[in-house]
Short mmCIF file of the C-alpha atoms (twelve columns), coordinates in Angstrom:
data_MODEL
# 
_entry.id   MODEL 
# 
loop_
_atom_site.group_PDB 
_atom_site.id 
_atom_site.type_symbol 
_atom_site.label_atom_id 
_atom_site.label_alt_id 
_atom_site.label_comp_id 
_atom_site.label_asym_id 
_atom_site.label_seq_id 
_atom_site.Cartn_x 
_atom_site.Cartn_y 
_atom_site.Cartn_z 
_atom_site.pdbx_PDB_model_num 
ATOM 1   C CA . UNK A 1   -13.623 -5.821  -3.793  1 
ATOM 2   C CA . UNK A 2   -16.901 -8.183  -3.248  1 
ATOM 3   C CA . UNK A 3   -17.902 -10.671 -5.341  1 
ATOM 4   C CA . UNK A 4   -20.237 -13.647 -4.982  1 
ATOM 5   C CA . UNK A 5   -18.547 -17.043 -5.057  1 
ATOM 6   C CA . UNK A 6   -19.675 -20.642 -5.667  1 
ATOM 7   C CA . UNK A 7   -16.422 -21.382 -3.488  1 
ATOM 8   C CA . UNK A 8   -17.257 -19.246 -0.870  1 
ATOM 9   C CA . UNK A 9   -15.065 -21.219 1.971   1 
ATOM 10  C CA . UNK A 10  -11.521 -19.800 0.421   1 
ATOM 11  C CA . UNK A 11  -12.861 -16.310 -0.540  1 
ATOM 12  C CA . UNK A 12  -14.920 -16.164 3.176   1 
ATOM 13  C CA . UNK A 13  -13.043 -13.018 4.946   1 
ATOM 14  C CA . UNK A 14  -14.190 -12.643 8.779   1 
ATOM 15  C CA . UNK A 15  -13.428 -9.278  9.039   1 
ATOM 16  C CA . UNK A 16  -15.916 -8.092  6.460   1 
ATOM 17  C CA . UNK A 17  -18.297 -11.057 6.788   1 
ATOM 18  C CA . UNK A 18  -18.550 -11.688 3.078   1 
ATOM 19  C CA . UNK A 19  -16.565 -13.094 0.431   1 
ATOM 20  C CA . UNK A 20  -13.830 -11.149 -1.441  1 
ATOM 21  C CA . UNK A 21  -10.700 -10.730 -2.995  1 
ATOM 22  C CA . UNK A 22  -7.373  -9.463  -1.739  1 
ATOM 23  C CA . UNK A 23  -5.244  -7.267  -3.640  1 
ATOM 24  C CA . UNK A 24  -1.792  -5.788  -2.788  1 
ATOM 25  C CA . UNK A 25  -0.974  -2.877  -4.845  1 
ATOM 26  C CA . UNK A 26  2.728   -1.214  -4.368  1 
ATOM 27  C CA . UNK A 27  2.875   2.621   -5.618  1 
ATOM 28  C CA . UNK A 28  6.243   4.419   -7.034  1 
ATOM 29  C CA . UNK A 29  6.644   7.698   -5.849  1 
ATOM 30  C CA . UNK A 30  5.589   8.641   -9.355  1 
ATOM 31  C CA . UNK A 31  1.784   7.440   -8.217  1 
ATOM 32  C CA . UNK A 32  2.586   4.394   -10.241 1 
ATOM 33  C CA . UNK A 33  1.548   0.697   -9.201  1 
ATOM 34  C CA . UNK A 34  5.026   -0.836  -10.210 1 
ATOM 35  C CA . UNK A 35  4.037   -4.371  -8.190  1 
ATOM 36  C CA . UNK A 36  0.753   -6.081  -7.433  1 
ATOM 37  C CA . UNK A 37  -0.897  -9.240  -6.347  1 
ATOM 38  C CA . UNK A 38  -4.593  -9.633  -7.151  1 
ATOM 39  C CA . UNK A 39  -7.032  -11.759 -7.017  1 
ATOM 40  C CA . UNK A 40  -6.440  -13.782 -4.058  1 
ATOM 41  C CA . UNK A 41  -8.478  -15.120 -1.969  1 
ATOM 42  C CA . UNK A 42  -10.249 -12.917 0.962   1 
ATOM 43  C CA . UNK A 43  -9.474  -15.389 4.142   1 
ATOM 44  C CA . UNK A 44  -5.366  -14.465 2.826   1 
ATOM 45  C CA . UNK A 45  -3.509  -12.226 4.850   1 
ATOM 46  C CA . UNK A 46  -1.510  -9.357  3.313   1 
ATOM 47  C CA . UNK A 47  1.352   -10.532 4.198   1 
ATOM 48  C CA . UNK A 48  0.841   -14.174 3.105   1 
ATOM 49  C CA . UNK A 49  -0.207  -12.416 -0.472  1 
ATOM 50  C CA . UNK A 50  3.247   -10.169 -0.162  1 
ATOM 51  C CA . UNK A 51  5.628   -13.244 0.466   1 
ATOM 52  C CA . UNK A 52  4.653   -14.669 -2.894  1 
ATOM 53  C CA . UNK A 53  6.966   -11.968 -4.132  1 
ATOM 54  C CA . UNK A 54  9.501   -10.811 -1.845  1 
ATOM 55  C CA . UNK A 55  12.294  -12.072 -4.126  1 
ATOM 56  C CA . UNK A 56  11.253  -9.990  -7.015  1 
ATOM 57  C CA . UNK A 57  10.854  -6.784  -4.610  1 
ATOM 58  C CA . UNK A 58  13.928  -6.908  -3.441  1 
ATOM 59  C CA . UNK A 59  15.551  -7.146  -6.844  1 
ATOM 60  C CA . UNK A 60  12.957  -4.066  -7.809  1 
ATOM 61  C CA . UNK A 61  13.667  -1.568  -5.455  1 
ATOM 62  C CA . UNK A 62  17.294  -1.923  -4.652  1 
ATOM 63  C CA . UNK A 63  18.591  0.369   -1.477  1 
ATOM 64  C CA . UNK A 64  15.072  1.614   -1.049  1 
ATOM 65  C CA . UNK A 65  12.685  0.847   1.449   1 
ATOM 66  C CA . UNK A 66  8.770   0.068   1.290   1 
ATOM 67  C CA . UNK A 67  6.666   2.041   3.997   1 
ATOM 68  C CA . UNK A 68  3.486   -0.554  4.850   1 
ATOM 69  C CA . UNK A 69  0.880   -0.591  7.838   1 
ATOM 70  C CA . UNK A 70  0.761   -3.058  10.556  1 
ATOM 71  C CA . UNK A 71  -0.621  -5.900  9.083   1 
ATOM 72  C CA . UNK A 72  2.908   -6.636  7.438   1 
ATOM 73  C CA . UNK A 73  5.529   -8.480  7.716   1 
ATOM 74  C CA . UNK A 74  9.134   -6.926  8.976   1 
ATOM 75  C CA . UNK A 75  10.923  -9.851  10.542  1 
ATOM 76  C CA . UNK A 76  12.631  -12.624 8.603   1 
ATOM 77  C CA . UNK A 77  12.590  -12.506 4.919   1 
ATOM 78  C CA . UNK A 78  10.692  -9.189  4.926   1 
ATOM 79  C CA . UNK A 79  13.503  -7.293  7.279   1 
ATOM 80  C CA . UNK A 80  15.217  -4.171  6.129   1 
ATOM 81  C CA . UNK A 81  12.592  -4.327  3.264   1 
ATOM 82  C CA . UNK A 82  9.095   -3.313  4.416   1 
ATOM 83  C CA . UNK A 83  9.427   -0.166  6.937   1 
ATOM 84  C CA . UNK A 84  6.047   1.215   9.326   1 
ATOM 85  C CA . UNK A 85  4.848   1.697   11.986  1 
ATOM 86  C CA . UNK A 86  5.124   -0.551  15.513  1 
ATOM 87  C CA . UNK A 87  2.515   -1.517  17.719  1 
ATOM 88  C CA . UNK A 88  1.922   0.963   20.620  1 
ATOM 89  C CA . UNK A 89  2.683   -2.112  23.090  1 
ATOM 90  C CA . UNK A 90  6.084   -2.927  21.283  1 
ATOM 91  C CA . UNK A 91  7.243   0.845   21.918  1 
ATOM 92  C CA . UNK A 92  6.052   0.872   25.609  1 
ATOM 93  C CA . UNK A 93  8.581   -2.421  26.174  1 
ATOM 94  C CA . UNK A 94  11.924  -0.172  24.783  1 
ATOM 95  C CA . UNK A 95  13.700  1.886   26.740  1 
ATOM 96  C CA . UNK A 96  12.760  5.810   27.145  1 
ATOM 97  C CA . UNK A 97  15.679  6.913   24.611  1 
ATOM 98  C CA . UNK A 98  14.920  4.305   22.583  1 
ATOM 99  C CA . UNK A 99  10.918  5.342   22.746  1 
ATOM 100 C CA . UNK A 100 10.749  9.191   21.873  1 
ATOM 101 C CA . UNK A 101 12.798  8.057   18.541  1 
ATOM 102 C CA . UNK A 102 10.514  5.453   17.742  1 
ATOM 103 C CA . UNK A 103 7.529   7.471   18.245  1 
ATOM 104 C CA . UNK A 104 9.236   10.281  15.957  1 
ATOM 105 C CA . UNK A 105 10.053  7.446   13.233  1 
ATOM 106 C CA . UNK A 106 6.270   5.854   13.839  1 
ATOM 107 C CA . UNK A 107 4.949   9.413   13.396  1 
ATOM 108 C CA . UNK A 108 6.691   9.476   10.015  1 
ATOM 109 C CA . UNK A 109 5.973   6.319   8.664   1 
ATOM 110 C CA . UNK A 110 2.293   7.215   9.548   1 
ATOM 111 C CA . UNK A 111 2.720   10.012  7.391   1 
ATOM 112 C CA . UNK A 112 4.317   8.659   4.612   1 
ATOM 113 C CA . UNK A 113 1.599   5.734   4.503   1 
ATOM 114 C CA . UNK A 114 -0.663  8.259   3.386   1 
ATOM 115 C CA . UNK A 115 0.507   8.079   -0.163  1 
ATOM 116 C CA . UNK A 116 -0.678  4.464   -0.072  1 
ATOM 117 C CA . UNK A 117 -4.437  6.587   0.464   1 
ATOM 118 C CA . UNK A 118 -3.633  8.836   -2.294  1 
ATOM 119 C CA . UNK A 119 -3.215  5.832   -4.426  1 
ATOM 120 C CA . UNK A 120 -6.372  3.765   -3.419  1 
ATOM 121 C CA . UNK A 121 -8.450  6.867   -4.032  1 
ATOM 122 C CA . UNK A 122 -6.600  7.573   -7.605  1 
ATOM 123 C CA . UNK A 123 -7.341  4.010   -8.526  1 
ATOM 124 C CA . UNK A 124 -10.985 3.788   -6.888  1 
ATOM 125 C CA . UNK A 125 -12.414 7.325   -7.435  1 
ATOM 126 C CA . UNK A 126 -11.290 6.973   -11.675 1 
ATOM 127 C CA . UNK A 127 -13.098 3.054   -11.573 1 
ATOM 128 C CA . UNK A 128 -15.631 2.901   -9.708  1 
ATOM 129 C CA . UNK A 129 -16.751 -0.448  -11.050 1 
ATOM 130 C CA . UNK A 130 -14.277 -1.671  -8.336  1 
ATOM 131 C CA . UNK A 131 -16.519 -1.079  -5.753  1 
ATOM 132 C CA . UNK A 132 -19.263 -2.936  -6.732  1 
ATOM 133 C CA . UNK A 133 -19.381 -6.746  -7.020  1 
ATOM 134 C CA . UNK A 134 -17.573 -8.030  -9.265  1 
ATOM 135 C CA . UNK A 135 -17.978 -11.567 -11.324 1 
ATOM 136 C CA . UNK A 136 -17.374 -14.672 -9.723  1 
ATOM 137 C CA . UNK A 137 -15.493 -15.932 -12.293 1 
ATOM 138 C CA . UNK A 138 -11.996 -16.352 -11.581 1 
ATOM 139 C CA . UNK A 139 -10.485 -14.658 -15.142 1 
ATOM 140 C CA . UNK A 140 -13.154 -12.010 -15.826 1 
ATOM 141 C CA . UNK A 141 -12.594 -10.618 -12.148 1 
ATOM 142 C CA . UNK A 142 -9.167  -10.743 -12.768 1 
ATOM 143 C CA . UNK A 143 -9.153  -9.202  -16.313 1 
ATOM 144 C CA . UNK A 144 -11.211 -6.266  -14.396 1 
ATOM 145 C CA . UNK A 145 -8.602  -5.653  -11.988 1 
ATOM 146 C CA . UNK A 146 -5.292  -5.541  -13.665 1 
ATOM 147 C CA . UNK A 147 -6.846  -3.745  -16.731 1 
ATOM 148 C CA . UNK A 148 -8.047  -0.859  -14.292 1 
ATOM 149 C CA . UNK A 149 -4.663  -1.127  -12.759 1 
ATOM 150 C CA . UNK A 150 -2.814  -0.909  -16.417 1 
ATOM 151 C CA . UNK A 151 -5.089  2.148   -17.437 1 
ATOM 152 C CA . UNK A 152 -4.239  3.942   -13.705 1 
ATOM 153 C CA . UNK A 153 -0.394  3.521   -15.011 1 
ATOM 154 C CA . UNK A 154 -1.434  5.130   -18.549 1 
ATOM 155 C CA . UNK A 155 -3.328  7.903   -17.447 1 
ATOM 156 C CA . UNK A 156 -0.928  8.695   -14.605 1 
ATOM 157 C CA . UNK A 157 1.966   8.484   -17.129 1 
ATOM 158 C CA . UNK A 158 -0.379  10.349  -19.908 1 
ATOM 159 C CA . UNK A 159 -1.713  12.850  -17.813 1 
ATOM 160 C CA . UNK A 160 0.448   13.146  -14.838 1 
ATOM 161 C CA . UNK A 161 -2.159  13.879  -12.441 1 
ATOM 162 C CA . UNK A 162 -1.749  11.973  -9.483  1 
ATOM 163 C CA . UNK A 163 -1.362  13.430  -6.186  1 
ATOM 164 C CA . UNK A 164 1.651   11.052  -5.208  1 
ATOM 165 C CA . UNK A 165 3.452   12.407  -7.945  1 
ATOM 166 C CA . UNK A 166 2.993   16.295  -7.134  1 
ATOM 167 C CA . UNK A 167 4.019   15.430  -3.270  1 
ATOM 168 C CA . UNK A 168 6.635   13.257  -4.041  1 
ATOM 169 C CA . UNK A 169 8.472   15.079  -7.471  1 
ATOM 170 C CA . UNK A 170 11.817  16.395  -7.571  1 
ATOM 171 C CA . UNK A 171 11.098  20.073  -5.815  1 
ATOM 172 C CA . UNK A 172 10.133  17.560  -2.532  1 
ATOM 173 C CA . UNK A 173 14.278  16.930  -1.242  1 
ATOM 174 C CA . UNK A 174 14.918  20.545  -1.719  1 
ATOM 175 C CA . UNK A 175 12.053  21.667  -0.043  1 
ATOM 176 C CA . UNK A 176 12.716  19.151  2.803   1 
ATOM 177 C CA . UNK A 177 15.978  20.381  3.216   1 
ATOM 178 C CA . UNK A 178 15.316  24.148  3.349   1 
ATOM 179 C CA . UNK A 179 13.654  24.588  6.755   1 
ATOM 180 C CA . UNK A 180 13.126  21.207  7.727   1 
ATOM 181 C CA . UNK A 181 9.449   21.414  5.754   1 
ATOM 182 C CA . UNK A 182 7.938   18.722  4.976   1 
ATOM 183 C CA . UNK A 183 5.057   18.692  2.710   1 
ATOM 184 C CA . UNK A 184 2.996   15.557  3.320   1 
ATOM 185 C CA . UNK A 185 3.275   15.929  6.912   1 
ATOM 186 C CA . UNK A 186 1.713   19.330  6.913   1 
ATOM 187 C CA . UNK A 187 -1.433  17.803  5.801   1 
ATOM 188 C CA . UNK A 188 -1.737  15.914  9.545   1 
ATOM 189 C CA . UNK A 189 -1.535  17.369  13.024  1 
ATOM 190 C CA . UNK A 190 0.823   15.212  15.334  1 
# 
C-alpha cells in the first residue's frame, strides 16, 4: 500500500523504492483477520511490526501454532509460536535424517502459507482502493485500512465465502485422515 509522504525518510522502503506502509494481517482458519498491525512505517520489518504484539498472540491462540514465511521471526520470544519454512542453507547444515524431514515439514509449511494468499486476494480483490495510493495523512490512511479489514470480517462472517474457510472447515481432518488426502496441497506439485 503506496502513499505519498511529507515524511518520506520513515515510510522510505528499499525494496520497492517508494514510500509505504506495512501491514501484518493474521487469518483464522475461518478466513478471518483475528490480529493486525497497520499502518507502520515501510523501512519496518515484519517482524519488528509482529513483536509489538507477541504477548497478546500468544494469549490468542493458545496450543496453536502460526505458519509465516521467511521474513519472520522463530527464535527467542517468537519460538514455538510462529512455524515456516527454513532457509535452503540452514537445511543443507543438518544431518541427512534430520534433512529429508525438514524438507517434508518445509514442503508443508509452504503449503499451508498459501492460505495467507487466499487471504490477501479476499481482502485486495473485494477493495481495490488498497492498491492505489492512499492519503498521506496518518488517520485517514489508517481509517481506510482497518475499515476494509472490519468489512472483510463482516462479509466473510455474513456471507461465508472465503476460500480459507471452504479449505480449512470441519470436513478438512476427516478428509485428511481418510487416505492421507490433503486438500490444499493438491493444488501444488512438489
Amino acid at each position: 500500500m503506496y502513499f505519498r509522504s511529507n515524511r518520506p525518510n520513515s515510510y522510505y522502503n528499499s525494496y520497492t523504492t517508494d514510500t509505504c506502509v506495512n501491514n501484518v494481517l493474521i487469518y483464522g482458519p475461518e478466513g478471518k483477520v483475528f490480529q493486525w498491525g497497520l499502518n507502520f512505517p515501510g523501512s519496518w520489518h515484519d517482524a519488528n511490526i509482529c513483536s509489538h504484539f507477541f504477548s497478546y498472540i500468544k494469549r490468542k491462540i493458545g496450543d496453536y501454532r502460526i505458519c509465516v514465511d521467511q521474513g519472520f521471526p522463530r527464535s527467542g520470544s517468537a519460538y514455538d509460536l510462529f512455524v515456516g519454512p527454513m532457509k535452503k542453507k540452514r537445511i543443507e547444515k543438518l544431518s541427512p535424517i534430520l534433512k529429508d524431514t525438514m524438507l517434508d515439514l518445509c514442503a508443508a509449511y509452504v503449503s499451508l502459507r498459501q492460505a495467507s494468499e487466499w487471504g490477501m486476494r479476499a481482502l485486495q480483490g473485494t477493495f481495490p482502493r488498497l492498491k492505489r495510493r492512499l492519503p498521506s495523512d496518518n488517520d485517514k490512511r489508517k481509517r481506510i485500512i482497518y475499515c476494509s479489514v472490519l468489512l472483510h470480517n463482516f462479509r466473510t462472517t455474513k456471507l461465508g465465502i472465503n476460500q480459507i474457510a471452504t479449505v480449512f472447515d470441519d470436513e478438512y481432518l476427516r478428509y485428511r485422515n481418510l487416505r492421507n488426502y490433503d486438500r490444499i496441497r493438491s493444488y501444488f506439485n512438489f
